[in-house]
MDTraj code that builds the backbone (N, CA, C; nanometers):
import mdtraj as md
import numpy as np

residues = "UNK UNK UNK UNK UNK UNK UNK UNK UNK UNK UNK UNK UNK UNK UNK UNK UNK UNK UNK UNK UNK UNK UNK UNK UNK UNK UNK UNK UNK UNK UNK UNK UNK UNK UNK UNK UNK UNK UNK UNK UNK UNK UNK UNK UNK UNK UNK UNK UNK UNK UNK UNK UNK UNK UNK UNK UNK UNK UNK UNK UNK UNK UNK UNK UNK UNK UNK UNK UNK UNK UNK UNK UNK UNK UNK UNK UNK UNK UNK UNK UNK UNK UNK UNK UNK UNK UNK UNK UNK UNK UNK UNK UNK UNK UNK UNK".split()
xyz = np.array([
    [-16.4152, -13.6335, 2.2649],
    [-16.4944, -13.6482, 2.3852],
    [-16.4192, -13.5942, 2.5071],
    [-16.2812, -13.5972, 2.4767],
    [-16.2020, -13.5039, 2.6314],
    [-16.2487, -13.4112, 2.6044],
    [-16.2398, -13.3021, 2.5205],
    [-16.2823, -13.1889, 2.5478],
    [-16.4299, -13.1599, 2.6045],
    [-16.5320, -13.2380, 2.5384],
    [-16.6214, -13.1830, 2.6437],
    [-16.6156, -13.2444, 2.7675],
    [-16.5317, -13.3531, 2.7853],
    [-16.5669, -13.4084, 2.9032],
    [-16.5199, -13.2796, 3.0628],
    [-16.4004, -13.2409, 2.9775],
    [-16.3297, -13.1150, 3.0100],
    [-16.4098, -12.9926, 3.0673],
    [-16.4824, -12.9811, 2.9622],
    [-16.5514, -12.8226, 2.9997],
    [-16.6826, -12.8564, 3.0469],
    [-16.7405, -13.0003, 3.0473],
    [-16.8451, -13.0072, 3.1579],
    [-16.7764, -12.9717, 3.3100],
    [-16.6905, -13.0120, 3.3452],
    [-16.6505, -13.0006, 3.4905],
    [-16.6270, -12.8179, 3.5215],
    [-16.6124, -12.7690, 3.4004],
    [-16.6318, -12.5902, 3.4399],
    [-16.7892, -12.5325, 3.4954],
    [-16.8933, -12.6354, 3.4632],
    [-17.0466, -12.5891, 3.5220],
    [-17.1182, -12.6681, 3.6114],
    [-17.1163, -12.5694, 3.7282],
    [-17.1671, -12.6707, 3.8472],
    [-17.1512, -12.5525, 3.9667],
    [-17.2746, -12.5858, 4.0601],
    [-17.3246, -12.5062, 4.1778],
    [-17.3309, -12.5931, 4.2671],
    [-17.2206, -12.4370, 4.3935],
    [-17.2029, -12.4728, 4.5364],
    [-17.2551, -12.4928, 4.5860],
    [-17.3279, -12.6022, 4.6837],
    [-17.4654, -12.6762, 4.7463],
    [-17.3926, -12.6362, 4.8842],
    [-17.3067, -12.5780, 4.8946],
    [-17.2644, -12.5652, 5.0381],
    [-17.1564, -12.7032, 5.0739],
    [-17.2149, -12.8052, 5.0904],
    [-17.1310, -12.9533, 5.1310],
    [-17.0959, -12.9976, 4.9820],
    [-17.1434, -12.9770, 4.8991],
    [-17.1230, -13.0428, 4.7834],
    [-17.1001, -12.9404, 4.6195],
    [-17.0889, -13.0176, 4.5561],
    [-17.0942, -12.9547, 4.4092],
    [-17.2088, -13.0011, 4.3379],
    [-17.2928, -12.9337, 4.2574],
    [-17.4027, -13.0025, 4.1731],
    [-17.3304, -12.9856, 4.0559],
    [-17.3036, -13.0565, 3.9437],
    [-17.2785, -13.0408, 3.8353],
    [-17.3672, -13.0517, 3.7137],
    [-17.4157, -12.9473, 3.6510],
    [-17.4781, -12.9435, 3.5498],
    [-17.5095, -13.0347, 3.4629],
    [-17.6379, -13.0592, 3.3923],
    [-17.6474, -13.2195, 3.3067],
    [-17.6260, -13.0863, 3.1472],
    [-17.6036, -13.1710, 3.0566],
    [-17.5945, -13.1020, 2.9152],
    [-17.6688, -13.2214, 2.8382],
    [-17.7691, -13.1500, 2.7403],
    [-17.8626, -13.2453, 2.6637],
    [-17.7320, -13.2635, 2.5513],
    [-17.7467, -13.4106, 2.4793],
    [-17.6481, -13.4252, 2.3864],
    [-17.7208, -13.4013, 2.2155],
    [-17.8275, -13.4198, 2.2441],
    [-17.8767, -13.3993, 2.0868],
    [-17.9350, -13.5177, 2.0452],
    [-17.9467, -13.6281, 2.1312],
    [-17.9723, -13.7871, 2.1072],
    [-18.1075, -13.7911, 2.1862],
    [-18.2028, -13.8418, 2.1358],
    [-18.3064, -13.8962, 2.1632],
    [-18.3840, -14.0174, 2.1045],
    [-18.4485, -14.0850, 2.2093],
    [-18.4929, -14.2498, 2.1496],
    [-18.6446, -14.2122, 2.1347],
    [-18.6432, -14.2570, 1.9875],
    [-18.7981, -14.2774, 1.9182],
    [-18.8324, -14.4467, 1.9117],
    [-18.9275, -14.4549, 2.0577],
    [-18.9603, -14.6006, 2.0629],
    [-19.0438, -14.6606, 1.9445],
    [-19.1153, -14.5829, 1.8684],
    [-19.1643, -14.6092, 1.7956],
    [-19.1203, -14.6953, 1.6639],
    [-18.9682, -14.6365, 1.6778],
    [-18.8979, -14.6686, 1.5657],
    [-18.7855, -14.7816, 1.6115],
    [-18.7380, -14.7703, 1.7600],
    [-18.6714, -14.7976, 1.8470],
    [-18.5007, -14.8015, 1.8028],
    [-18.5174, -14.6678, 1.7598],
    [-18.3766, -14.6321, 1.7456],
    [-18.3302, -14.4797, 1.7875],
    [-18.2039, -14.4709, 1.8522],
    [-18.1400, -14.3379, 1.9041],
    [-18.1061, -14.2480, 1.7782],
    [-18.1788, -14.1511, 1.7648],
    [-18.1795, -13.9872, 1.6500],
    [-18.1023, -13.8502, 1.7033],
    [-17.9949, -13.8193, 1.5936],
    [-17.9985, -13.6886, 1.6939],
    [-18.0898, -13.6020, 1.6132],
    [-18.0335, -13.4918, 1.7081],
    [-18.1600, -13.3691, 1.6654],
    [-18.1663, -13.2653, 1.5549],
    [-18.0511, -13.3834, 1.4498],
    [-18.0223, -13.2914, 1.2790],
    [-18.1450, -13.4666, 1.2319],
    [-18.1805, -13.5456, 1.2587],
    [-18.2463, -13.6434, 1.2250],
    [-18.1621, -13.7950, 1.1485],
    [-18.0592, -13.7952, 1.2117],
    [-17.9662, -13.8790, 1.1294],
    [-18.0105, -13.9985, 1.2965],
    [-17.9522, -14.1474, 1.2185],
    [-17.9238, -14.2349, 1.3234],
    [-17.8214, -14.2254, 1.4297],
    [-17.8274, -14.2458, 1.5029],
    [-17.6873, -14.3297, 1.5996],
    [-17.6283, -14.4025, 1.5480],
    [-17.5076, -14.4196, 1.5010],
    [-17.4154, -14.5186, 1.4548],
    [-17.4049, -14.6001, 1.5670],
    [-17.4029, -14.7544, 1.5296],
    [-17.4282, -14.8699, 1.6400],
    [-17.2444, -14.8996, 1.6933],
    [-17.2749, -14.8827, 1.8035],
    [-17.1288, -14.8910, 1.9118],
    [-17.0437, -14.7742, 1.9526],
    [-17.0813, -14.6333, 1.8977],
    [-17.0661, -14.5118, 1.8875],
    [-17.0751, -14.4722, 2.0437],
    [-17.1941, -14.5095, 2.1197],
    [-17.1661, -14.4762, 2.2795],
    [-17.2529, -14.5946, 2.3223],
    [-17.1883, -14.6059, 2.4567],
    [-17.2469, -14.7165, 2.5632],
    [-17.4068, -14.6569, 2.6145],
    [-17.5330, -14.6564, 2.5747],
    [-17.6266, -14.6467, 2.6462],
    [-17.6821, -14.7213, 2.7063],
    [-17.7388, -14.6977, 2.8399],
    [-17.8388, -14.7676, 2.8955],
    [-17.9959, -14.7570, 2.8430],
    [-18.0453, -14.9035, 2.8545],
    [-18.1673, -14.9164, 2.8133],
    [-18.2855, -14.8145, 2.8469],
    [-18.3565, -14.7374, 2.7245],
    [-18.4423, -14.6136, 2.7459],
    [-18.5351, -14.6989, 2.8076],
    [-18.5919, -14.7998, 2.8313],
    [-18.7464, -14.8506, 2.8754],
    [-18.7594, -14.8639, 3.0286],
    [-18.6258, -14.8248, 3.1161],
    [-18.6401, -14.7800, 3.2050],
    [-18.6138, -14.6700, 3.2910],
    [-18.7261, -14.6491, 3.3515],
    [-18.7181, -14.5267, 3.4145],
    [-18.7506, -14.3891, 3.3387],
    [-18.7944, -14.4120, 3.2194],
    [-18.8555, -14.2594, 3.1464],
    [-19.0337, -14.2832, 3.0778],
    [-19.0877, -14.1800, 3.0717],
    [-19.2119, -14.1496, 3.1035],
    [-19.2770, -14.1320, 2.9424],
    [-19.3659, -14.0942, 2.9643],
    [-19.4006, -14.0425, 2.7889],
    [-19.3745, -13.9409, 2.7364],
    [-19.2548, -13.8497, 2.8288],
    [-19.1863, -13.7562, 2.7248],
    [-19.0444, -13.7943, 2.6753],
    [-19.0753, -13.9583, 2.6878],
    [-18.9190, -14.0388, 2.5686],
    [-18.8120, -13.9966, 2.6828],
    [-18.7179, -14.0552, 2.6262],
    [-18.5580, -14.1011, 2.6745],
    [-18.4794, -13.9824, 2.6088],
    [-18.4099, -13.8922, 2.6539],
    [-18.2912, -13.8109, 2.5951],
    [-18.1711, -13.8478, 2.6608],
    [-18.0910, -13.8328, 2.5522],
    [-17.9479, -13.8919, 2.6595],
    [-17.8325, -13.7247, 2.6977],
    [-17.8047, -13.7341, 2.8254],
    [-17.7704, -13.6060, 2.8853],
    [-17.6314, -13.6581, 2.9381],
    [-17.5529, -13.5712, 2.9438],
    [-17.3824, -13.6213, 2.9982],
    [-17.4097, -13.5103, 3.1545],
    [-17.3661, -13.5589, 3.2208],
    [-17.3176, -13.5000, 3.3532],
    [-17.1661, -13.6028, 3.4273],
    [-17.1015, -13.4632, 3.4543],
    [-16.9765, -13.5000, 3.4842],
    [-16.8761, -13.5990, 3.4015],
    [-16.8597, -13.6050, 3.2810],
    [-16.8457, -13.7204, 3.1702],
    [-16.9146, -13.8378, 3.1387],
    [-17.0424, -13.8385, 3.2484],
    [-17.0900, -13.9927, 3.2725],
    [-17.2151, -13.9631, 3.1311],
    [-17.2759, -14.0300, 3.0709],
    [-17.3713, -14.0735, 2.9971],
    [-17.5016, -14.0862, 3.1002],
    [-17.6417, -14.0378, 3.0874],
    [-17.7329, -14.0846, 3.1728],
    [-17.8444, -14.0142, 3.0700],
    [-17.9419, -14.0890, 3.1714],
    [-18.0924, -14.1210, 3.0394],
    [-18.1658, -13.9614, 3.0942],
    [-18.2571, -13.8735, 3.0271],
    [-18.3376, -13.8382, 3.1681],
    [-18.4743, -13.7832, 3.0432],
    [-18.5796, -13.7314, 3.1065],
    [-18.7082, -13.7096, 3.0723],
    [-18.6682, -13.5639, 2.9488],
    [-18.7110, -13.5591, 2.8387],
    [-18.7058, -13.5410, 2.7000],
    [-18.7363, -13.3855, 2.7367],
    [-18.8343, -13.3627, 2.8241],
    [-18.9093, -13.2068, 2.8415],
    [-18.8575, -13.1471, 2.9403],
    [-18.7402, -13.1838, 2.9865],
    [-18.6315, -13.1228, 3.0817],
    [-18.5856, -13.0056, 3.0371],
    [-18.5775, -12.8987, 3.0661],
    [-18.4912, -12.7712, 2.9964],
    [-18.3788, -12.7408, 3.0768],
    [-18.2278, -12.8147, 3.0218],
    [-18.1277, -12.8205, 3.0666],
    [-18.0032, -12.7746, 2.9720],
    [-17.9182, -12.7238, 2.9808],
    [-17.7912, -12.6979, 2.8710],
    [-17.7868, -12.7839, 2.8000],
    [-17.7340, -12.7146, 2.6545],
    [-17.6977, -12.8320, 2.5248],
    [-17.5428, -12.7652, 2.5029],
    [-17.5185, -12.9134, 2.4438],
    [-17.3950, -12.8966, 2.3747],
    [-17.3851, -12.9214, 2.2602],
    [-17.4809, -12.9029, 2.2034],
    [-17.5730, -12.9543, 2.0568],
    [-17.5514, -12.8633, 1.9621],
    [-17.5428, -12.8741, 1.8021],
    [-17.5751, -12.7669, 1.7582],
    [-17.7020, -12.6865, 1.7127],
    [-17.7863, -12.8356, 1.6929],
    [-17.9254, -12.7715, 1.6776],
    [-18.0056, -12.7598, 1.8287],
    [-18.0588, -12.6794, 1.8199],
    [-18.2031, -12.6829, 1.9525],
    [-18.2634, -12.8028, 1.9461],
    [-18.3200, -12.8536, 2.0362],
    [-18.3770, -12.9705, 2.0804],
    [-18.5324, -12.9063, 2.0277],
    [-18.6137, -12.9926, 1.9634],
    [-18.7766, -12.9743, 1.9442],
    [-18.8234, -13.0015, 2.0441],
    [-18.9610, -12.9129, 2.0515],
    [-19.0263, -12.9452, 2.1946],
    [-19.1220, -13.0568, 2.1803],
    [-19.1392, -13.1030, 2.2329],
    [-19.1751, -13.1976, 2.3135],
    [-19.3603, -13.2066, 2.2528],
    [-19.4109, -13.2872, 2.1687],
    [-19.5861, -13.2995, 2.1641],
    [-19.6445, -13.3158, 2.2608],
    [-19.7700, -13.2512, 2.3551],
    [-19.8467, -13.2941, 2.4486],
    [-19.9324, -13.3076, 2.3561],
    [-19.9998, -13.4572, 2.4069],
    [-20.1167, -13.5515, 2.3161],
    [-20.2894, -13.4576, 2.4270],
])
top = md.Topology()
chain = top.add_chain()
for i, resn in enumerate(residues, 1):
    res = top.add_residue(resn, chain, resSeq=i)
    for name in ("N", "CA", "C"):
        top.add_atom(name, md.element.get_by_symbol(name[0]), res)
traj = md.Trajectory(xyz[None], top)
């Protein structure tokens, strides 16, 4: 996890006053249905493996993906098209 924590801090744009630092999708996404964290080869989350915060808040009906920015862990909307550090591609997203 140093290493990527490492080479996240290499991607990020000059806002002028600030730095934006890039989010990277991790490959983890929550199927409420099932109500368990999958990555995107279809295997589980091993339980205690990372600290997440609870998906039932703050995400919409395109599900919970979990995204690292700046080493931190954070939740964000599934149909985001943001960098991976994944090896598979992320599936898109069903509109019902």
């Amino acid at each position: 996890m140093n290493f990527i924590n490492t080479e996240l801090f290499h991607y990020y744009e000059d806002r002028g006053s600030s730095l934006y630092y890039f989010q990277f999708w991790t490959g983890l996404s929550y199927y409420s249905e099932i109500r368990k964290w999958i990555w995107a080869d279809g295997t589980i989350l091993s339980s205690g493996l990372i600290q997440l915060p609870d998906p039932s808040h703050g995400t919409d009906a395109g599900g919970a993906c979990v995204y690292l920015q700046v080493g931190a862990v954070k939740l964000g909307r599934c149909e985001e098209a943001l960098f991976c550090i994944c090896e598979k591609m992320k599936k898109p997203v069903r509109k019902n």
